[in-house]
C-alpha positions, 0 to 999 in steps of 0.5 A: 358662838352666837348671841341670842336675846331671845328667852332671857330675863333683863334686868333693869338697864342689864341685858344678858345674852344667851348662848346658843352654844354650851358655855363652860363655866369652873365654879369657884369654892366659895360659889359652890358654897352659895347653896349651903349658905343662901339656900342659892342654886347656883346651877340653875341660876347660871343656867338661866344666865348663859343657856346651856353649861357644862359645870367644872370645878379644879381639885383645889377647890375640892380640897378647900371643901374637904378642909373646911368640911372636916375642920371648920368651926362654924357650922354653917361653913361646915355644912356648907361645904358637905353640901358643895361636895355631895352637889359636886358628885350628884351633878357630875361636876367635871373636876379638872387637875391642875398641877403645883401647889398654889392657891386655887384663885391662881389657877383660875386666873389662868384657865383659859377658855372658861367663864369663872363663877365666884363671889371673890371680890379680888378674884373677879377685879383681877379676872376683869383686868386680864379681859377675862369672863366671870360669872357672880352674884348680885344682891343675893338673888341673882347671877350677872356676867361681870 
């Protein structure tokens, strides 16, 4: 992959490359969930961030949106995940099968050759420690490589 700094917006003391190539990025359920919650596209503003990407999500995921959908007390979190679900479908999300019956955060642990877009603060301090690549989100208003 190449590294280009041409057509990408710094931040102050923050420089972000760009990919010329198309990243991989898995979203993680509560990312999926910025959307319905903050009113944050995700897509775009990861986009903006890495160039070109391909958005994946693991069925785990999906059946944590399916569980909060259909059993959530809050409303906001209920709709959230409805929204997360039909974004899933609209944009074509690939969704890849894991096997097992573990949490979705191992399994994102372990996928190999993806950038992981999440907002969990465990996930992503485990993510850094095994020198893997995340993606999350500052100030709630934009996305940086963590």
């Amino acid at each position: 992959m190449q590294f280009s700094i041409t057509g990408c917006i710094p931040y102050p003391f923050l420089y972000l490359a760009c990919f010329s190539a198309t990243m991989q990025v898995i979203l993680d359920t509560n990312v999926l969930m910025l959307p319905g919650t903050l009113g944050f596209d995700v897509f775009a503003e990861t986009e903006r961030l890495s160039g070109p990407a391909t958005f994946c999500v693991i069925d785990k995921s999906i059946d944590e949106l399916n569980k909060l959908a259909l059993h959530s007390k809050k409303g906001k979190d209920k709709n959230a995940a409805r929204l997360a679900l039909q974004l899933i479908e609209k944009k074509g999300i690939i969704i890849i099968p894991t096997s097992g019956s573990s949490y979705a955060d191992e399994h994102l642990l372990n996928m190999e050759g993806y950038a992981i877009a999440t907002i969990d603060k465990a996930l992503l301090a485990a993510l850094k420690q095994r020198g893997r690549q995340a993606i999350t989100l500052r100030q709630k208003k934009y996305m940086v490589f963590y």
